[in-house]
C-alpha positions as CSV (number, residue, x, y, z in Angstrom):
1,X,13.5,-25.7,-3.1
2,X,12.0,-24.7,0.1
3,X,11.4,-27.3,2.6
4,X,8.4,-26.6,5.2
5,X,8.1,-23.7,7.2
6,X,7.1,-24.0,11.2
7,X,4.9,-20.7,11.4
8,X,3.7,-20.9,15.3
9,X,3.7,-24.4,15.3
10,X,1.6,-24.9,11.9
11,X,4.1,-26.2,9.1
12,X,3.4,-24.5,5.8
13,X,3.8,-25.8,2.5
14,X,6.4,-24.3,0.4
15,X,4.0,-23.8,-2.4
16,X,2.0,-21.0,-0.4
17,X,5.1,-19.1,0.1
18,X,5.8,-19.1,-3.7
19,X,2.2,-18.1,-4.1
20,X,2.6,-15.2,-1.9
21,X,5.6,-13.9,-3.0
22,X,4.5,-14.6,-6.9
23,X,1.6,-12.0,-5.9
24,X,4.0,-9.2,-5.3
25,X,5.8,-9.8,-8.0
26,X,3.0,-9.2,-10.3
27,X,1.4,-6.8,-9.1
28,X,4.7,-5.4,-9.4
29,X,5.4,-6.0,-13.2
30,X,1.3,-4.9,-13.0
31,X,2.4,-1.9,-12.5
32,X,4.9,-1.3,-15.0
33,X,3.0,-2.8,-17.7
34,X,0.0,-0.4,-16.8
35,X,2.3,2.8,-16.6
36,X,3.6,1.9,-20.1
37,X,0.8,1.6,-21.9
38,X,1.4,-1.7,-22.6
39,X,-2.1,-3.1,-20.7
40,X,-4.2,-1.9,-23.4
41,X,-2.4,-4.4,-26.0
42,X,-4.9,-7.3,-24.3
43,X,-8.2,-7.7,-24.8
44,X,-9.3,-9.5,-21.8
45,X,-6.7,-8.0,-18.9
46,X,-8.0,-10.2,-16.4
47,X,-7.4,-13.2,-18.3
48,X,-4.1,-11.5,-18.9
49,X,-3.1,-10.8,-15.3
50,X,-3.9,-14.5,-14.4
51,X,-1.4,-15.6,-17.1
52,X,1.0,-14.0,-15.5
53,X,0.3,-14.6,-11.9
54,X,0.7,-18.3,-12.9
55,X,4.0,-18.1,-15.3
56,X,5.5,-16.0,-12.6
57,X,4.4,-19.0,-9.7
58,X,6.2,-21.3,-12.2
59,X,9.3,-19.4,-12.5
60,X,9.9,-19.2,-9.0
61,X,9.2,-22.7,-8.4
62,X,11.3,-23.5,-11.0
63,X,13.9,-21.3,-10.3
64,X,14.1,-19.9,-6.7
């Protein structure tokens, strides 16, 4: 677990940094899944991409 970052004097909470880098990593895994095909298997792809935005934030909270 991260403890606070000092980012020009403003302390940031760990959570954002997850956030952000949980951002990359979809829209990495985003772009797999859409050059595979394997987008069209959902229905709603927003919905779909918001699922998981938020099981990869838990991962790397949970695991990182």
């Amino acid at each position: 677990m991260l403890a606070e970052v000092d980012l020009f004097g403003v302390f940031v909470a760990p959570l954002s940094i997850y956030a952000v880098a949980a951002v990359f990593v979809t829209l990495l895994l985003r772009s797999i899944l859409w050059r595979t095909g394997a987008l069209g298997w959902f229905w709603h792809v927003a919905l779909f991409e918001i699922a998981l935005y938020v099981c990869v934030l838990c991962l790397l909270i949970l695991y990182v």
